[in-house]
C-alpha positions as CSV (number, residue, x, y, z in Angstrom):
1,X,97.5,91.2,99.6
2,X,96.4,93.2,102.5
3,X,95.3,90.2,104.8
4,X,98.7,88.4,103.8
5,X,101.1,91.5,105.0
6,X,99.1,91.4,108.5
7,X,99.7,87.8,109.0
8,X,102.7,87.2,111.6
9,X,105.3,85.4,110.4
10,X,104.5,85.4,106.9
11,X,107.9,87.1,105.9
12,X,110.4,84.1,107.5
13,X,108.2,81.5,106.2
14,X,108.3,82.6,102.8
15,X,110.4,79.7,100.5
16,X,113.4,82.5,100.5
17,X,112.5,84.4,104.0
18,X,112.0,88.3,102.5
19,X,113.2,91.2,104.0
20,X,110.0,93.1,106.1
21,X,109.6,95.7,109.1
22,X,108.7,95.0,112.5
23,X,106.0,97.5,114.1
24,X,106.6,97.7,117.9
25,X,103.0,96.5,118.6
26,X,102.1,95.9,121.9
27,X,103.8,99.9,122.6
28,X,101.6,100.6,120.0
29,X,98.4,99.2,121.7
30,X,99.5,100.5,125.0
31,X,99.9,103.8,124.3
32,X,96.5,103.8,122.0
33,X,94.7,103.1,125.2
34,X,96.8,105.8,127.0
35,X,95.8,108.7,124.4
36,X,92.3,107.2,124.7
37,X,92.3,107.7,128.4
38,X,93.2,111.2,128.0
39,X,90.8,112.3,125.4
40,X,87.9,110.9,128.0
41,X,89.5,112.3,131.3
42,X,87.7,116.5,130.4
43,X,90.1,118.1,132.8
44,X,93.1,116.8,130.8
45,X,92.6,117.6,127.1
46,X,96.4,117.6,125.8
47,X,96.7,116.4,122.5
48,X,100.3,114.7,121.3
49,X,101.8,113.0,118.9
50,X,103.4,109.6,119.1
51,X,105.9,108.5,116.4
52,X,107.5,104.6,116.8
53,X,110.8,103.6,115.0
54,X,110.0,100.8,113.1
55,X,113.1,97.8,112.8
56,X,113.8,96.2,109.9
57,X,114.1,92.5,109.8
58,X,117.0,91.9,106.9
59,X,116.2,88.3,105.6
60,X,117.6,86.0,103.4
61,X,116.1,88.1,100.0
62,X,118.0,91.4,100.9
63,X,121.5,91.0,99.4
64,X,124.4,93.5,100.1
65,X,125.1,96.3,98.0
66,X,125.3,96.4,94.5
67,X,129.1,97.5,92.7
68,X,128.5,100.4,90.6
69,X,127.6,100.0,87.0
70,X,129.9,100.4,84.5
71,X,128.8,103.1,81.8
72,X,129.9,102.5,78.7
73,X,129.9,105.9,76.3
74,X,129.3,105.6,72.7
75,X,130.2,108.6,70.8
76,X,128.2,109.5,68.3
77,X,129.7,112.2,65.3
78,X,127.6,113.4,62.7
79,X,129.4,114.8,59.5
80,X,127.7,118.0,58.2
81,X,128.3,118.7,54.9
82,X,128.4,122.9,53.6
């Protein structure tokens, strides 16, 4: 399943388009070749963290919210006898 969650576009041509999240890639990239840049450079050794937001892409298989379920409550009684 691996290969298939890689492969672009696989979500909207799904026979019901399913619900995935987009990864900002090309930032991604970028900024890998950035942090790359400043592990070489020997004079500039600052180490940070880079967190993306991720979007999700709501498709044709995410419905809207369910209505609560109704709980039905069965009372049980047991009779002790003395």
């Amino acid at each position: 399943m691996r290969g298939i969650t890689r492969w672009r576009g696989f979500a909207a041509s799904a026979a019901v388009p399913f619900s995935s999240i987009r990864q900002p890639t090309d930032a991604i990239g970028r900024t890998a070749v950035e942090l790359l840049a400043e592990e070489l450079d020997v004079w500039h050794r600052r180490h940070r963290a880079v967190v993306y937001t991720p979007e999700l892409v709501i498709r044709q298989s995410t419905a809207g919210t369910a209505s609560p379920a109704k709980h039905h409550t069965r009372t049980t009684a047991r009779v002790l006898s003395g």
